[in-house]
C-alpha atoms as a printed R data frame, in Angstrom:
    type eleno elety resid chain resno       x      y       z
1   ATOM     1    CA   UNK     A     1   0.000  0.000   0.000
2   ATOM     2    CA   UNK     A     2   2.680  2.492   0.982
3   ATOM     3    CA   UNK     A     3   4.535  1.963  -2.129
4   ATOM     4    CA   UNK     A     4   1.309  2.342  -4.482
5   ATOM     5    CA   UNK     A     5   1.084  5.912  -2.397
6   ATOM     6    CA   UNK     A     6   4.497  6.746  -3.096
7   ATOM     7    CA   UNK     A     7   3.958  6.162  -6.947
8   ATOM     8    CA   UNK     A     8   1.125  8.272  -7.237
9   ATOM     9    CA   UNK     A     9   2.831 11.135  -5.204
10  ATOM    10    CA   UNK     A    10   5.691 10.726  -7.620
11  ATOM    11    CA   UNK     A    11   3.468 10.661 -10.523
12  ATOM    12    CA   UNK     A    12   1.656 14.420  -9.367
13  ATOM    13    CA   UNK     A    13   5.375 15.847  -9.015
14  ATOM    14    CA   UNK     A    14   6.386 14.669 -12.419
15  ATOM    15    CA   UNK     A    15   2.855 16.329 -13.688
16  ATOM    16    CA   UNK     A    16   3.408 19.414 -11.834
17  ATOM    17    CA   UNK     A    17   6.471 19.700 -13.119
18  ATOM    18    CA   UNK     A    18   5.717 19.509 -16.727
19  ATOM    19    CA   UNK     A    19   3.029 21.481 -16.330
20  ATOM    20    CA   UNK     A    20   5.742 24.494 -15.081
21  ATOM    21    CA   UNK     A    21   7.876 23.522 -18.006
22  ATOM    22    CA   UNK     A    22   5.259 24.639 -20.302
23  ATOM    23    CA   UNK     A    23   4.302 27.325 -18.504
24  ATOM    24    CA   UNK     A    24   8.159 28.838 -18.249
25  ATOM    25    CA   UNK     A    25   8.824 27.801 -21.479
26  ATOM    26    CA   UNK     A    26   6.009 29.418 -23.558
27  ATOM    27    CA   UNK     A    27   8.196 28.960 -26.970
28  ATOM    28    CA   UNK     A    28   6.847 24.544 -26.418
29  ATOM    29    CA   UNK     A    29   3.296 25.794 -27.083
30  ATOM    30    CA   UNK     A    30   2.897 27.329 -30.715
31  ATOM    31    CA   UNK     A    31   0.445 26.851 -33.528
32  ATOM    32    CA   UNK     A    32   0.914 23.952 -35.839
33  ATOM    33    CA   UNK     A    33   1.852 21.497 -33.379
34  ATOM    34    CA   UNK     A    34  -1.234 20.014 -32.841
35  ATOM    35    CA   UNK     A    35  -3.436 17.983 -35.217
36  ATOM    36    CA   UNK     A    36  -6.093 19.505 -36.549
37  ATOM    37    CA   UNK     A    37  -8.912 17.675 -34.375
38  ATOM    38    CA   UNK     A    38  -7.038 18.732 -31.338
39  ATOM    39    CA   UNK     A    39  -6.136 22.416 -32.324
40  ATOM    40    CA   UNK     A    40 -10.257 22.656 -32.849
41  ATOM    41    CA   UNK     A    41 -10.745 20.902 -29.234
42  ATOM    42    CA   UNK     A    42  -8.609 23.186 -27.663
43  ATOM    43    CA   UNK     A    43 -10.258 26.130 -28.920
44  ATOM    44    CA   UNK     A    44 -13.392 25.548 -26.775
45  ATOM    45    CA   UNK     A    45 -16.171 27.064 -29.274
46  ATOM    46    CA   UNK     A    46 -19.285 26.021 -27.396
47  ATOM    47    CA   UNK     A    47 -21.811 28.893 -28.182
48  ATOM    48    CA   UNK     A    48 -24.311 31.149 -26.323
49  ATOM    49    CA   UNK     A    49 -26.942 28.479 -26.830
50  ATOM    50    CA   UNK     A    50 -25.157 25.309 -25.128
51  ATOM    51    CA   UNK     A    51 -24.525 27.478 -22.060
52  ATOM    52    CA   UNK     A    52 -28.119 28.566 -22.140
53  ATOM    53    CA   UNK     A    53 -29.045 25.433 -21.321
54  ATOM    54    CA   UNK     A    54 -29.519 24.545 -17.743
55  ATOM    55    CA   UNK     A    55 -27.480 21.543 -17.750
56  ATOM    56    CA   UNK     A    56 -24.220 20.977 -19.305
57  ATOM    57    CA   UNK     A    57 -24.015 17.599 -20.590
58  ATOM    58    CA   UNK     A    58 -20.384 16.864 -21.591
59  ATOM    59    CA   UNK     A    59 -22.380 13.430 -23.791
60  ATOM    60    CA   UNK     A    60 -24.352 15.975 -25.789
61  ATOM    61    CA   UNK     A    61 -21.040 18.535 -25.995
62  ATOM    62    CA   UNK     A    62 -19.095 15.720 -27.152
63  ATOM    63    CA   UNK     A    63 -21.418 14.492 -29.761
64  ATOM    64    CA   UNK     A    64 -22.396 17.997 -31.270
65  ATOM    65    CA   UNK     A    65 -18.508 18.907 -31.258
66  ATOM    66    CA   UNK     A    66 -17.424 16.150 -33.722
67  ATOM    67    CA   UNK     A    67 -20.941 16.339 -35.437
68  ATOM    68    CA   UNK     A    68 -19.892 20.064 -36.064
69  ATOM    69    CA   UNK     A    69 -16.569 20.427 -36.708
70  ATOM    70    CA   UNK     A    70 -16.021 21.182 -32.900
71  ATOM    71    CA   UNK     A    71 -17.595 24.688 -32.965
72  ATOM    72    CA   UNK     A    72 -21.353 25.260 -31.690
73  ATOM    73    CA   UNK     A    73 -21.458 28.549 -31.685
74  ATOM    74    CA   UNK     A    74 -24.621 28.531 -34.298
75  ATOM    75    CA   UNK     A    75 -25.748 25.421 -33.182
76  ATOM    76    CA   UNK     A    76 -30.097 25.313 -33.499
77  ATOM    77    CA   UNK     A    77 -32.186 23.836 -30.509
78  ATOM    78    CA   UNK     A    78 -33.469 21.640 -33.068
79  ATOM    79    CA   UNK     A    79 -29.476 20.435 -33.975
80  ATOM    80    CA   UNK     A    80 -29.130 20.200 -29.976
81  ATOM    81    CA   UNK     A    81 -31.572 17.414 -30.170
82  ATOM    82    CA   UNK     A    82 -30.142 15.168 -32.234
83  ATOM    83    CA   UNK     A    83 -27.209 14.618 -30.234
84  ATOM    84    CA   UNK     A    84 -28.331 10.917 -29.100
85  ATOM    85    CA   UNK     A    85 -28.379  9.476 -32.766
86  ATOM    86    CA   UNK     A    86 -25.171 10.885 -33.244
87  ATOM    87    CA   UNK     A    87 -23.577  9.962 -29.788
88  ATOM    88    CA   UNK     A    88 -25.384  6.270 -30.875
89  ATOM    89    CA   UNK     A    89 -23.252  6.463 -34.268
90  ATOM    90    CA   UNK     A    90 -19.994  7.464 -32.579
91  ATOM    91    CA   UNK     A    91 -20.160  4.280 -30.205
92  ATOM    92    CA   UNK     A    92 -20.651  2.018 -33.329
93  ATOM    93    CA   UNK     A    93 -17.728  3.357 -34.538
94  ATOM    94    CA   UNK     A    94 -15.089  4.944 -32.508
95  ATOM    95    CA   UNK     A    95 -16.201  4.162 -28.874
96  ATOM    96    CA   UNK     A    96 -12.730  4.783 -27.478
97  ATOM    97    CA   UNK     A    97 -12.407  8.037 -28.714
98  ATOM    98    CA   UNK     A    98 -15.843  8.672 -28.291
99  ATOM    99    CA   UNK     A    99 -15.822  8.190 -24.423
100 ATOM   100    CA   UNK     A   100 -12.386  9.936 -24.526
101 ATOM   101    CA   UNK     A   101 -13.904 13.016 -25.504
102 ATOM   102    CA   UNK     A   102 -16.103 13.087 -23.281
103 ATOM   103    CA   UNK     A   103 -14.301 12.829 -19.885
104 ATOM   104    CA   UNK     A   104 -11.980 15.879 -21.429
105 ATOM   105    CA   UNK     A   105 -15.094 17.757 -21.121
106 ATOM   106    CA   UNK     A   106 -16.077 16.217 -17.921
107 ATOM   107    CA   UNK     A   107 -12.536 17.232 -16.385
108 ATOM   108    CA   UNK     A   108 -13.001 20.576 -17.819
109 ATOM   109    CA   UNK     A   109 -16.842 21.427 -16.786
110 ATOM   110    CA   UNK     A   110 -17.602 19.186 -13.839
111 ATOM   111    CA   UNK     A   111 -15.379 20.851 -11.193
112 ATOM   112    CA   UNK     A   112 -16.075 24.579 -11.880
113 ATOM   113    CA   UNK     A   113 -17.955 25.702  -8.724
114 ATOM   114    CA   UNK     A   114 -17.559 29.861  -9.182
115 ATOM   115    CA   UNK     A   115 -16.874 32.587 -11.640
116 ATOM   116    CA   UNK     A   116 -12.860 33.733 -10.913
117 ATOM   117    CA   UNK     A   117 -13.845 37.177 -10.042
118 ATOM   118    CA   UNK     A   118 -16.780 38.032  -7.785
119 ATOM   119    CA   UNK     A   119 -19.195 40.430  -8.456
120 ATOM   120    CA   UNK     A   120 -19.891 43.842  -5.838
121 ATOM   121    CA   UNK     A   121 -22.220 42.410  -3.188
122 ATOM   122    CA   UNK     A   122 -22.458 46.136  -1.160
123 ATOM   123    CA   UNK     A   123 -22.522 48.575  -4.184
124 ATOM   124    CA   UNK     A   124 -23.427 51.364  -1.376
125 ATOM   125    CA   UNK     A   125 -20.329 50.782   0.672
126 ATOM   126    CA   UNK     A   126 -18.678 54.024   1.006
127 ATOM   127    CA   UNK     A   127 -14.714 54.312   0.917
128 ATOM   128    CA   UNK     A   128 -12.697 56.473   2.726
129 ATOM   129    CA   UNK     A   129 -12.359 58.894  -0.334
130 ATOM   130    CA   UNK     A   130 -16.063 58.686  -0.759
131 ATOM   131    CA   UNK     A   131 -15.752 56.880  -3.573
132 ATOM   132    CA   UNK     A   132 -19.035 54.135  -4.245
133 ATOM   133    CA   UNK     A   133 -17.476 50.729  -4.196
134 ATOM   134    CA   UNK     A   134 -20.023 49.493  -6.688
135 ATOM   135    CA   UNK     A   135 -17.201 48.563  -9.860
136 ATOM   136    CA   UNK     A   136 -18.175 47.548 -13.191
137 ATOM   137    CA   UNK     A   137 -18.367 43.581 -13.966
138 ATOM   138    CA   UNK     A   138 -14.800 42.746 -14.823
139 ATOM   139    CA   UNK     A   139 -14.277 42.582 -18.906
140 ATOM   140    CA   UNK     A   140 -13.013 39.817 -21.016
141 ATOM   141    CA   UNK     A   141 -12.537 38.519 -24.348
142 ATOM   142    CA   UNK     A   142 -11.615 35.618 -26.463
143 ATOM   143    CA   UNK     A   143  -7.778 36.176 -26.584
144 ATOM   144    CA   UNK     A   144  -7.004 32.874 -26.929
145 ATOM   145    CA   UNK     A   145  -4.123 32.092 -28.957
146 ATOM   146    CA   UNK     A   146  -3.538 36.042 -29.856
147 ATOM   147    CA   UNK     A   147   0.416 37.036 -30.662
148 ATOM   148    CA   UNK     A   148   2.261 37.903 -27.527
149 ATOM   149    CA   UNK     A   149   5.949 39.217 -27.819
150 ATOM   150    CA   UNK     A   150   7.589 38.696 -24.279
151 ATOM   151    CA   UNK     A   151  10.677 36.608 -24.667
152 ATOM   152    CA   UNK     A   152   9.686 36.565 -27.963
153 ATOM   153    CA   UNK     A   153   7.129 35.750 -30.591
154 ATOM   154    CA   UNK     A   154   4.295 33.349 -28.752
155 ATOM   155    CA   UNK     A   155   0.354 32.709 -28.049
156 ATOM   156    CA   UNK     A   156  -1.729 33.871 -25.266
157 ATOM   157    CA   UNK     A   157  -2.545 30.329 -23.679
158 ATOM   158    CA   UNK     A   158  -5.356 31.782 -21.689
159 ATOM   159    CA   UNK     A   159  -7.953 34.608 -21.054
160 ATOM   160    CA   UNK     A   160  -7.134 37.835 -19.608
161 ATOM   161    CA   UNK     A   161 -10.028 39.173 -17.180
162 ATOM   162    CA   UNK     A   162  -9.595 43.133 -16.838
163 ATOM   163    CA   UNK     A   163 -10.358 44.582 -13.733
164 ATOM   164    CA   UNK     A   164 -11.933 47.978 -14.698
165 ATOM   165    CA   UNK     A   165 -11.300 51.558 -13.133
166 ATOM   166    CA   UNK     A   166  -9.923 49.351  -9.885
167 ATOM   167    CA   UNK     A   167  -5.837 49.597  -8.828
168 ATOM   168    CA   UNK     A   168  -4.117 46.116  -7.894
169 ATOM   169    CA   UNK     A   169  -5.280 44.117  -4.926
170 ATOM   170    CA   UNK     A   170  -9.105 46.001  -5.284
171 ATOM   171    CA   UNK     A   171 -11.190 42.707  -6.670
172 ATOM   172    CA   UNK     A   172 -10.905 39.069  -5.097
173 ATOM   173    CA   UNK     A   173  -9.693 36.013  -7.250
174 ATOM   174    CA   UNK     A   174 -11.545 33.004  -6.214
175 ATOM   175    CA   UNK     A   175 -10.745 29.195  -6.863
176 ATOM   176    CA   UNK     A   176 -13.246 28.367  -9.724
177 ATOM   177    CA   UNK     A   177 -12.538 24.631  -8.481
178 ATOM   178    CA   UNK     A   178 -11.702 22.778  -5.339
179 ATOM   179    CA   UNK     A   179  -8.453 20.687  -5.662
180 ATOM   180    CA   UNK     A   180  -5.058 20.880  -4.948
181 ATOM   181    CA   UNK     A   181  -2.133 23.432  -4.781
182 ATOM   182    CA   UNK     A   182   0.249 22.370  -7.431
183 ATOM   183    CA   UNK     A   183   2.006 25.478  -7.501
184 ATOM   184    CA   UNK     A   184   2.773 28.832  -6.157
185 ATOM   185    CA   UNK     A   185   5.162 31.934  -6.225
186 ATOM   186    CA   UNK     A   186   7.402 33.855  -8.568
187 ATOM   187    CA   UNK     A   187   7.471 33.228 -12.387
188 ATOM   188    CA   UNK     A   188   8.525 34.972 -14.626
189 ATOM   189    CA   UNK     A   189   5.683 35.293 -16.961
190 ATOM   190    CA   UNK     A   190   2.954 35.201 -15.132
191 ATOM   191    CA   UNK     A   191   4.152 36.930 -11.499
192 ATOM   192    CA   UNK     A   192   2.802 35.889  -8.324
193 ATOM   193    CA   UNK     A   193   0.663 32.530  -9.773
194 ATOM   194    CA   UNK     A   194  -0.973 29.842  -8.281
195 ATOM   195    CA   UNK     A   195  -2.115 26.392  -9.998
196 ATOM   196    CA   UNK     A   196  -4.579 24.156  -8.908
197 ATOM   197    CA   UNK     A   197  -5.383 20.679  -9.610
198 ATOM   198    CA   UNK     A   198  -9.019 20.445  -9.663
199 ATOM   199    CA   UNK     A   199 -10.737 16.444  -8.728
200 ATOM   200    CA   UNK     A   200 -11.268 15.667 -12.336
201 ATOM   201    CA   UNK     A   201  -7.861 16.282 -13.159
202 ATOM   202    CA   UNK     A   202  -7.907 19.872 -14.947
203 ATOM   203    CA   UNK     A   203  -4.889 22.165 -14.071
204 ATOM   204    CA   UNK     A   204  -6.507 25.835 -13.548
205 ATOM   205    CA   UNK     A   205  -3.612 28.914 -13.495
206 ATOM   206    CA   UNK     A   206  -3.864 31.838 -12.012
207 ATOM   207    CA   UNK     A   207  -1.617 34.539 -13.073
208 ATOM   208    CA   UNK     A   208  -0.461 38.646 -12.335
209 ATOM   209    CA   UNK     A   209  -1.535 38.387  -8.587
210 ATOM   210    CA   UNK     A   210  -0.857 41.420  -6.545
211 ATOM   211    CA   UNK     A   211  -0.527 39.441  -3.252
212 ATOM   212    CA   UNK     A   212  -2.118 36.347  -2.164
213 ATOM   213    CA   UNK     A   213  -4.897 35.379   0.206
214 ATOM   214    CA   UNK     A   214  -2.839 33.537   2.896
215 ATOM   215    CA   UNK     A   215   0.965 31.566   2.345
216 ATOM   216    CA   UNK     A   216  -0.485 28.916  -0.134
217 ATOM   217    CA   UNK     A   217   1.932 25.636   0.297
218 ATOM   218    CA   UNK     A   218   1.689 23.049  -2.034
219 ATOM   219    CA   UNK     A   219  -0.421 20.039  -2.041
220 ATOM   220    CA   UNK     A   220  -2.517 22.357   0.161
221 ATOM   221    CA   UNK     A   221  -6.359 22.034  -0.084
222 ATOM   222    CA   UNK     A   222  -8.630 24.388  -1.613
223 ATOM   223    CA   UNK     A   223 -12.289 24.109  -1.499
224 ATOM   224    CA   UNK     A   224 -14.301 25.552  -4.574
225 ATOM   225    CA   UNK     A   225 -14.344 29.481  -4.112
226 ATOM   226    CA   UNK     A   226 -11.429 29.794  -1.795
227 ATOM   227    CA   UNK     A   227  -9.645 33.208  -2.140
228 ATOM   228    CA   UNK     A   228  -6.634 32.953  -3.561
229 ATOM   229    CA   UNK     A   229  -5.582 36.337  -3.731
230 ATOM   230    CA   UNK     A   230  -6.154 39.682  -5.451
231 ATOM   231    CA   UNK     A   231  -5.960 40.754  -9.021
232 ATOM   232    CA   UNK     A   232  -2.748 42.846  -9.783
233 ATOM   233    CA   UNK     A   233  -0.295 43.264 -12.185
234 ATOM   234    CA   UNK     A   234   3.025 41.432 -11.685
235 ATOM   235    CA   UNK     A   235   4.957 39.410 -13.898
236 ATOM   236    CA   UNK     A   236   7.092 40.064 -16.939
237 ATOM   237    CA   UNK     A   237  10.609 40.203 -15.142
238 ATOM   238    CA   UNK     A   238  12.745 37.983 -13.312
239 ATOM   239    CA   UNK     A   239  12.908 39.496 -10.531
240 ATOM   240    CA   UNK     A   240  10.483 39.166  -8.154
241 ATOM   241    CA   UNK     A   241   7.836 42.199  -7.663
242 ATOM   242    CA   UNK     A   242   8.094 43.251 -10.955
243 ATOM   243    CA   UNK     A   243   4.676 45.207 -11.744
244 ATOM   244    CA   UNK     A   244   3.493 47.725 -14.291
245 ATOM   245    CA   UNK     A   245   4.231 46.130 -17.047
246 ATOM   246    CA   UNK     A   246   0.749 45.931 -18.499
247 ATOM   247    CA   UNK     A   247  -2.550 46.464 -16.846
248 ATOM   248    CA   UNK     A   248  -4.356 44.831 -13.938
249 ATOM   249    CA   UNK     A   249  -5.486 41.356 -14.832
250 ATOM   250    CA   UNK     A   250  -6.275 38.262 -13.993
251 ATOM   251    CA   UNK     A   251  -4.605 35.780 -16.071
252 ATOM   252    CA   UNK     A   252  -6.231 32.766 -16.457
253 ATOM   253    CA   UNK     A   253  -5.130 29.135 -17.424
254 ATOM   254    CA   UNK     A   254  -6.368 25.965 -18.223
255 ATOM   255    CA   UNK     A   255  -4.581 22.879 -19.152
256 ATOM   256    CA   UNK     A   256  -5.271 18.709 -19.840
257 ATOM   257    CA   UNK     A   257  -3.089 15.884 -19.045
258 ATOM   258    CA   UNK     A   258  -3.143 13.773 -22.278
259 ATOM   259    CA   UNK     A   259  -1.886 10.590 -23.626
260 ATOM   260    CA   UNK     A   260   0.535 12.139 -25.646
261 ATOM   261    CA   UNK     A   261   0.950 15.750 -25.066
262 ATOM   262    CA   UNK     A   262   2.275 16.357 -21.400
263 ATOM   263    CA   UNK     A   263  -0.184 19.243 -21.018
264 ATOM   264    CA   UNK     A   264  -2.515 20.481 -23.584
265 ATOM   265    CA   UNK     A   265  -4.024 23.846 -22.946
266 ATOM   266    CA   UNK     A   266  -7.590 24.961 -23.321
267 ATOM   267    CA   UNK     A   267  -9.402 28.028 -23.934
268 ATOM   268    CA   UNK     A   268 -10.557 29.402 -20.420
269 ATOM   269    CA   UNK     A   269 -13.307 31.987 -22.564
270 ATOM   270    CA   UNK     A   270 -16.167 29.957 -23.176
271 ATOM   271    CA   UNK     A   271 -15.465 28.237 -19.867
272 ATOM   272    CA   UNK     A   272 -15.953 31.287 -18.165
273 ATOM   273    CA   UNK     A   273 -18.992 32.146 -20.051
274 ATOM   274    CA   UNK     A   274 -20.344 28.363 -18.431
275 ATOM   275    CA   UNK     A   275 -18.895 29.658 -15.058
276 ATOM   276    CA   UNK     A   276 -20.754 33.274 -14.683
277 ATOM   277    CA   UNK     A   277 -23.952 30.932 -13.875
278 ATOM   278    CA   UNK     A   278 -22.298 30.423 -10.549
279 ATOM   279    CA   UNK     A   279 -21.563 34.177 -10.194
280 ATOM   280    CA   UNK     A   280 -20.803 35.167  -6.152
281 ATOM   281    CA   UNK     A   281 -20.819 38.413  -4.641
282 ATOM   282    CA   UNK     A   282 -18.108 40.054  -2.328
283 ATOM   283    CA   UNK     A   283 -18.258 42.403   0.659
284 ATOM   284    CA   UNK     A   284 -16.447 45.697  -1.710
């Protein structure tokens, strides 16, 4: 028993580990390298109407993705329906990749417990400058595999959520999952981070903190909607406390454990779009 343990420990540090790699090493992740099928996964096009339904069912997602060239984002209630025949069809023939499929989705949906940033639950609360602490929704877009130029020519392997008219450490950053600390502290890239391990085995990144909620240590628990820390603005230097290098953000990440890629990242923007049905509110 002890040594099966031991394995499994060993196993998350040589995950964790890659995962870094990637992360520090943002030159590994670069258009073309995937095949087609999984650059089209990756790029998470699930549609206003699949996350108007009330219930995300990653059997239906995974049918209608391959049905549709993996983007739903005009997908027809009446197209929704049909996903049984075609999930029926899929078995027949490629049951393997079929069921495949859909635990990727499952490990990407079935965790997510709260939106990242939490919405003004006191918009009447005065501050000492008399400001109203009431603050616009934080803004985001599909960024997802933009050009960025740090260190070089790259792609944005994530979403950026914009705090608006707020300075660093104003809004929360929640844990969008329960799970695991995997990592935490300085990088370069992506400042004062922190990645979690959610259950199902999705690794969520957290980049450009301005200070964290409490001293994080690895393998530490963290229950769905934990605070992690605040939004700021750090990263982009090697030394540590560089900030001002771009404006306050959250930085998110989300990334797969495959068969045959060591991590595979995934667009966070339609996954936030799922998460804003678990909106919370803060005390700001």
């Amino acid at each position: 028993m002890i040594g099966i343990w031991l394995l499994l420990l060993l196993l998350s540090i040589y995950q964790a580990g890659l995962t870094e790699y990637f992360l520090t090493n943002p030159e590994r992740y670069q258009l073309g390298a995937y095949t087609w099928e999984e650059e089209s996964f990756r790029r998470m096009r699930l549609g206003e109407g699949i996350l108007s339904l009330s219930d995300l069912d990653c059997e239906a997602v995974a049918a209608l993705m391959v049905e549709h060239n993996y983007d739903l984002r005009r997908l027809t209630w009446e197209e929704y329906q049909q996903w049984p025949g075609i999930k029926r069809a899929l078995m027949a023939g490629k049951p393997a990749e079929y069921q495949k499929l859909t635990q990727a989705y499952r490990m990407i949906f079935q965790d997510i417990a709260c939106f990242p940033i939490p919405i003004s639950g006191n918009p009447e609360k005065s501050w000492e400058n008399g400001a109203s602490a009431s603050a616009p929704f934080p803004v985001y877009e599909d960024s997802f595999l933009e050009p960025r130029t740090y260190r070089g020519d790259r792609c944005h392997e994530g979403c950026d959520i914009l705090g608006t008219e707020r300075p660093r450490g104003f809004y929360p950053v929640l844990s969008m999952t329960g799970g695991q600390v995997e990592q935490v502290g300085w990088l370069e890239l992506g400042g004062w981070r922190i990645g979690i391990r959610a259950p199902s085995g999705a690794y969520f990144y957290y980049g450009h903190l301005y200070q964290y909620a409490q001293e994080w240590q690895v393998w530490e628990q963290v229950y769905p909607g934990a605070l992690l820390g605040y939004m700021g603005d750090s990263g982009y230097g090697v030394k540590e406390n560089t900030v001002g290098n771009f404006p306050v953000h959250l930085h998110l990440g989300i990334y797969l454990p495959t068969d045959h890629y060591d991590e595979l990242s995934v667009n966070p923007y339609w996954v936030l779009k799922y998460s804003e049905r678990f909106l919370r509110k803060a005390d700001y």
